[in-house]
C-alpha positions as CSV (number, residue, x, y, z in Angstrom):
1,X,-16.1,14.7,-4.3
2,X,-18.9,11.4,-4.5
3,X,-20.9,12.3,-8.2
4,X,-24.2,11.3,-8.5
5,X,-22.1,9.4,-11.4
6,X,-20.2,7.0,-9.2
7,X,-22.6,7.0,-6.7
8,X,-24.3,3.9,-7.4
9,X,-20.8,2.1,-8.9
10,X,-19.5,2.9,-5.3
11,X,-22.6,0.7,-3.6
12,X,-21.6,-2.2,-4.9
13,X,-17.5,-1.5,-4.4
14,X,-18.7,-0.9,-0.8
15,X,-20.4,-4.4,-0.7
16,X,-17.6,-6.0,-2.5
17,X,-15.2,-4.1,0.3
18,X,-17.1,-5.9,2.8
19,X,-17.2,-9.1,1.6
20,X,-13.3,-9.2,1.2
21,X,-12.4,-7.6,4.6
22,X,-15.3,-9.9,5.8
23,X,-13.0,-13.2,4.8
24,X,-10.7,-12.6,7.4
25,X,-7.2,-13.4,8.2
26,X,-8.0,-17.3,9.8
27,X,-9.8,-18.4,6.7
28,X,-7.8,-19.6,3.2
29,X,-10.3,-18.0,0.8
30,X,-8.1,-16.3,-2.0
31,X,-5.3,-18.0,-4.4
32,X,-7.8,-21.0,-4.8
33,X,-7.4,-21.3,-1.0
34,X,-4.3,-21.1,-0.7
35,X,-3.7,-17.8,1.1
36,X,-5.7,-16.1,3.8
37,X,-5.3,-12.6,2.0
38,X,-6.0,-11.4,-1.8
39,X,-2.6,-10.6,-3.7
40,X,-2.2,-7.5,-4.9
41,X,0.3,-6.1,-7.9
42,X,2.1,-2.8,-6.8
43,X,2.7,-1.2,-10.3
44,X,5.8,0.1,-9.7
45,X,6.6,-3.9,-9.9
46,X,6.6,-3.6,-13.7
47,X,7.1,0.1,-14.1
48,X,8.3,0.3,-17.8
49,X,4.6,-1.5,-18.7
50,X,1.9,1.0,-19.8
51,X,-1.4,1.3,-17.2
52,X,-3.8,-1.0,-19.8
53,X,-0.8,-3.7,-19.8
54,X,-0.1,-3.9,-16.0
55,X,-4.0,-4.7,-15.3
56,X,-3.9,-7.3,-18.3
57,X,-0.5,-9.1,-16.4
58,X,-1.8,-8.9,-13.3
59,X,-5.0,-10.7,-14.4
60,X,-3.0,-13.1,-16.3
61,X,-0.7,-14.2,-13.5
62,X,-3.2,-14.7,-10.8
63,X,-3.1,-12.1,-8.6
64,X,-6.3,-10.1,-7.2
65,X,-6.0,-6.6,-6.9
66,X,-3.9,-3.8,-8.2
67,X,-1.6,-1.0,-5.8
68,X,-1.1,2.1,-8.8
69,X,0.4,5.2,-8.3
70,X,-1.3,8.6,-8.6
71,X,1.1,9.6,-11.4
72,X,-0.3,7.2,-13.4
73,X,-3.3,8.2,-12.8
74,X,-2.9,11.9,-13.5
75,X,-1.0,10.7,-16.7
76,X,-4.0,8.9,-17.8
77,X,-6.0,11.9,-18.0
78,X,-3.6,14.1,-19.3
79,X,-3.7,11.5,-22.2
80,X,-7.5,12.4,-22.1
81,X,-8.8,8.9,-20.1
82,X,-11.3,8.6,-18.0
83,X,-10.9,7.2,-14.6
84,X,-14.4,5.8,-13.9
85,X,-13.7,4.2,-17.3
86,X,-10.7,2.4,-16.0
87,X,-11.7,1.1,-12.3
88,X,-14.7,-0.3,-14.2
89,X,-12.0,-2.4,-17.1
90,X,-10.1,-3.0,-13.4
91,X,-12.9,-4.9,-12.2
92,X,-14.0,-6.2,-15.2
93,X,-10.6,-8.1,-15.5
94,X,-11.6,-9.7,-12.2
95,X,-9.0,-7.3,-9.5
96,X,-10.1,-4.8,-7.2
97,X,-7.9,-1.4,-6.1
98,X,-7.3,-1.6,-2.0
99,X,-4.7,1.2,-2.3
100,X,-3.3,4.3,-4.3
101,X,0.2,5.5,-3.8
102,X,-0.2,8.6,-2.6
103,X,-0.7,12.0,-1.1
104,X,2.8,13.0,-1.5
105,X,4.5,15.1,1.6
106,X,0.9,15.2,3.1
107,X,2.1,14.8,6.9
108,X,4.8,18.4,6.8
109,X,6.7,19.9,9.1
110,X,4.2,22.8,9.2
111,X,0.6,24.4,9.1
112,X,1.2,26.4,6.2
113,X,2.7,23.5,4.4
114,X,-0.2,21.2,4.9
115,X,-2.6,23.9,3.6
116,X,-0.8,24.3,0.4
117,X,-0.4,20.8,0.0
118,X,-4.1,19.8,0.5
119,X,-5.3,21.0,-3.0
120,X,-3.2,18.8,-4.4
121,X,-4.2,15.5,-2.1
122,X,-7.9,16.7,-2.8
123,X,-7.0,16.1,-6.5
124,X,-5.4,12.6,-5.8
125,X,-8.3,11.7,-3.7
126,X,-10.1,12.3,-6.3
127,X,-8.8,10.3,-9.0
128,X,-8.1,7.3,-6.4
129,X,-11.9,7.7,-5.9
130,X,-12.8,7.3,-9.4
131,X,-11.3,4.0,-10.2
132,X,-12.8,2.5,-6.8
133,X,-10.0,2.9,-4.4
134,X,-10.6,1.7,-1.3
135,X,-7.5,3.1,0.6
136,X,-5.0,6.2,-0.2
137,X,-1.9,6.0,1.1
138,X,-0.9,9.3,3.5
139,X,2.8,9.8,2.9
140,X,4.6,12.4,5.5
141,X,7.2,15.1,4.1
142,X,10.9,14.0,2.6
143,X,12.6,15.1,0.4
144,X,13.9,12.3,-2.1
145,X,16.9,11.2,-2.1
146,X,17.9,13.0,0.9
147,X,17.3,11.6,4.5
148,X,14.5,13.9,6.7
149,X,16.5,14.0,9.8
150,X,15.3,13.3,13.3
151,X,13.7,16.7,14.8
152,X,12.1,18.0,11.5
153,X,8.4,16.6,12.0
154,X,6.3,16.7,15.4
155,X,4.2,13.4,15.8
156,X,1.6,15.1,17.2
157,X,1.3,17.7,14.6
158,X,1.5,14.6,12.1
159,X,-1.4,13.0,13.8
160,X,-3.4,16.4,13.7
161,X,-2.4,16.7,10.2
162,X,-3.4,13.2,9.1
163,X,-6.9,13.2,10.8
164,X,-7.6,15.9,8.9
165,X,-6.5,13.7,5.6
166,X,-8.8,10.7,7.4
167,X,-11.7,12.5,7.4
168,X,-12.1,14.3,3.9
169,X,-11.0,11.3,2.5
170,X,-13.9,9.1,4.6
171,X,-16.6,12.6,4.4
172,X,-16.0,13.4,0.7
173,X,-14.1,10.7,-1.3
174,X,-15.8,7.5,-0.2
175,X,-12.1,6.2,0.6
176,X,-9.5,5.1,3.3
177,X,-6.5,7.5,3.8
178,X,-3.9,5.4,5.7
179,X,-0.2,6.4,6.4
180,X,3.3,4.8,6.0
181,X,6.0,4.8,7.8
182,X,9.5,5.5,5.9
183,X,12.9,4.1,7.2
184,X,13.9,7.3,5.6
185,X,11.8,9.3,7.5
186,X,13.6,9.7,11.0
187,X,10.4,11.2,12.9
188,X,8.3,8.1,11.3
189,X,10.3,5.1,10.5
190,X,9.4,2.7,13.2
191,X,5.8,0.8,14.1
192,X,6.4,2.2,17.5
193,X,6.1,5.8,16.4
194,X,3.3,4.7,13.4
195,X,1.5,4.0,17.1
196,X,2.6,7.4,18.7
197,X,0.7,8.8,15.4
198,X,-2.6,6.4,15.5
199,X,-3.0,7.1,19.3
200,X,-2.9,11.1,19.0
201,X,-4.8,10.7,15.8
202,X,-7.4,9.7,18.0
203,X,-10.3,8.3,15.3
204,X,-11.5,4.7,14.8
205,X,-10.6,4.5,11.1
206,X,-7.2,5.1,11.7
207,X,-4.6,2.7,10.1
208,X,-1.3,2.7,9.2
209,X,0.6,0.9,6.4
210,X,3.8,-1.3,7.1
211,X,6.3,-2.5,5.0
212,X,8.6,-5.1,5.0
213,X,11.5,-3.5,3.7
214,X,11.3,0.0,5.2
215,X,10.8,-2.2,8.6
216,X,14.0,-3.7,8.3
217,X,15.7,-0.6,7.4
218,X,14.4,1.3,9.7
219,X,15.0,-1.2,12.4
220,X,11.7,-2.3,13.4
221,X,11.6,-6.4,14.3
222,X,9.0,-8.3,12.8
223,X,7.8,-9.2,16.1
224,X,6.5,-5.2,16.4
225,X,3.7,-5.9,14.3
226,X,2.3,-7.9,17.0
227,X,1.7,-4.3,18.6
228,X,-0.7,-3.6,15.8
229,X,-4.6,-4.6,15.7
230,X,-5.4,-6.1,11.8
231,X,-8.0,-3.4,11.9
232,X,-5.7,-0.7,12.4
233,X,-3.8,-1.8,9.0
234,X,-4.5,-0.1,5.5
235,X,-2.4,-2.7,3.6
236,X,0.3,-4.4,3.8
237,X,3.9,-4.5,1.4
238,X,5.9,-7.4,0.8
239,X,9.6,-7.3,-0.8
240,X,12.6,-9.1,0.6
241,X,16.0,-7.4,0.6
242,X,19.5,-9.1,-0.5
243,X,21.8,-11.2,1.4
244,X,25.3,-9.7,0.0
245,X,24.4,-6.0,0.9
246,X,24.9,-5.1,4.2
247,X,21.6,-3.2,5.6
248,X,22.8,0.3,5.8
249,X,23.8,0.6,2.1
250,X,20.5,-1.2,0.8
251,X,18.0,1.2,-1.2
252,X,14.5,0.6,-2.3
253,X,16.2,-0.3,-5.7
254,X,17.4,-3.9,-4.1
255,X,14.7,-4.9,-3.2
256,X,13.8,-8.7,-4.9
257,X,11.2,-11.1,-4.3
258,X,9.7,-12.9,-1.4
259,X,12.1,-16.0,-0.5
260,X,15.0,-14.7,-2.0
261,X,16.6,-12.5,0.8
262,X,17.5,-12.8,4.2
263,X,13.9,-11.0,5.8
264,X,12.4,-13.1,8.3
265,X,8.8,-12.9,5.8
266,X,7.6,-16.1,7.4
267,X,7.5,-15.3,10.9
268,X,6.1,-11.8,9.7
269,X,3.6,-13.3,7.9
270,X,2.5,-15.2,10.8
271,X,2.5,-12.1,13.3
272,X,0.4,-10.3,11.0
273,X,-2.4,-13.4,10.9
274,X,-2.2,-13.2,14.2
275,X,-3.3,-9.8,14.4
276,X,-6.6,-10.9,12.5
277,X,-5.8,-8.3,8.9
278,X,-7.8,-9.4,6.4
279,X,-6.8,-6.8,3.7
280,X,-4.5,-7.5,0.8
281,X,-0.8,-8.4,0.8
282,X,1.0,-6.4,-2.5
283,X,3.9,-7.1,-3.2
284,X,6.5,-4.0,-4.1
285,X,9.8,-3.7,-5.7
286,X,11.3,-1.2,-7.5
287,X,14.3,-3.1,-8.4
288,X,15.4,-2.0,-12.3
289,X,17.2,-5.9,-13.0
290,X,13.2,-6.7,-12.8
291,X,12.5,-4.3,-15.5
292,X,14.8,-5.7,-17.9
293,X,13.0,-9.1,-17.8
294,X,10.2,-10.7,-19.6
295,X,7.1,-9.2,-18.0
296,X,5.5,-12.3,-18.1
297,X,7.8,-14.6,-17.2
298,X,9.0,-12.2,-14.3
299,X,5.7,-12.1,-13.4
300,X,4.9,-15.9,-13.1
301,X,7.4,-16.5,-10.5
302,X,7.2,-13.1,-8.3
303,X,3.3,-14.5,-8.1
304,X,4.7,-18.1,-7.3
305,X,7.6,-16.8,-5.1
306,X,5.3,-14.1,-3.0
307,X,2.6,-17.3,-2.7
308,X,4.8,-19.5,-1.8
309,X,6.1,-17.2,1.4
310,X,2.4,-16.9,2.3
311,X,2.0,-20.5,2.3
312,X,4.8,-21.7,4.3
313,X,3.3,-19.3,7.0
314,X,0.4,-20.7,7.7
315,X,2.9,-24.1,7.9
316,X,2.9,-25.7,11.9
């Protein structure tokens, strides 16, 4: 719930929300103007880093903003932190927070599911509230590492499920819930059924979140995201994926930087300008040959690589 505590913090997160979604996707305002949208750290990037030393990197190496996940959160206090302590060092080290990963299995199979579950994405609403969040990724039901086969979830019932989510998240936390769409996920692994979802969902804040890795595993083209409005995306993930493994053995653990794969990232990229997004581009890996590396050296060139992509497509 909003506290009298945040409540004025929150007034000026608003007008800062504003002014970055108010840049828009045609003009070259962040990097020094070199891309047309902030750049934004998944954590999960540098996962063996603690929370205090991923903002400090990801101040140091240029980037904007800053994707955690709610277990670092919920670790954080556990270890006794405050979070309205933390979004405020966030800011102060110049980055903003455009999304949390996640409401885990928030989009089930059933009612009774969804009910039991919504405690718990209260809780993460919460917490992604109190650092100054201004999305909360909506993640449906799987069941890690196992495939969720096609027939388990009803779209409709999803989209029923995640308005609900939309609206105490915009009512009571002050923030964005937006969903993903998982190649792994059979009844929500495709922009086409992220639609299906946003249609029946039927609410103006709706927005879903694509990826450019579960898109290519999942087997949407690139040239889907021309289906979506900019305003109708929470934010968007970057990674590329290997040339020398074939696509149905690749796992979210190959994924490697921007420009060093075989993804079509460019043309992407240019399709999703095209739609006129204006929120942040973060990039995500989760590939453990990164975490063996020199954070800041690692660093340095995933924020030259991921730039570089961005650059060549706004290129004639």
């Amino acid at each position: 719930m909003i506290t009298r505590r945040t409540f004025a913090r929150h007034l000026g997160l608003a007008a800062a929300s504003l002014a970055i979604d108010a840049r828009g996707a045609e003009a070259n305002r962040w990097q020094q103007g070199r891309s047309p949208w902030p750049l934004c750290l998944d954590t999960a990037t540098i996962r063996p880093q603690t929370l205090d030393d991923k903002i400090r990197l990801a101040a140091k190496h240029g980037f904007d903003a800053l994707e955690p996940w709610e277990g670092e959160l919920a670790e954080y206090e556990k270890q006794g932190g405050d979070l309205d302590d933390l979004g405020a060092r966030i800011r102060d080290a110049g980055l903003v927070v455009p999304s949390v990963i996640g409401l885990w299995k928030a989009l089930p199979a059933t009612d009774a599911e969804f009910e039991q579950n919504l405690p718990a994405c209260r809780e993460r609403m919460r917490q992604a509230h109190a650092i100054g969040a201004q999305h909360v990724q909506v993640i449906p039901w799987f069941d890690w590492p196992k495939v969720t086969p096609a027939g388990t979830l009803d779209r409709k019932k999803l989209a029923g499920f995640y308005r609900r989510i939309l609206e105490i998240g915009l009512e009571e936390y002050d923030l964005q819930p937006a969903f993903v769409f998982l190649e792994f996920v059979h009844d929500l692994r495709t922009i086409d059924h992220a639609l299906e979802v946003l249609q029946a969902a039927n609410h103006p804040r709706a927005q879903t979140i694509p990826d450019t890795f579960h898109m290519y595993l999942g087997g949407t083209p690139v040239a889907d995201l021309s289906k979506l409005a900019g305003s109708s995306i929470g934010i968007f993930q970057i990674a590329d994926a290997p040339a020398e493994i074939p696509r149905d053995r690749l796992k979210d653990s190959h994924r490697v930087l921007p420009g060093d794969g075989v993804l079509p990232l460019v043309e992407a990229l240019r399709r999703l300008r095209a739609t006129g997004y204006a929120g942040a581009i973060s990039l995500e890996l989760y590939n453990p040959a990164y975490y063996d590396r020199d954070p800041d050296a690692f660093l340095a060139e995933a924020h030259a690589k991921t730039l570089a992509v961005i650059e060549r497509s706004a290129a004639p």
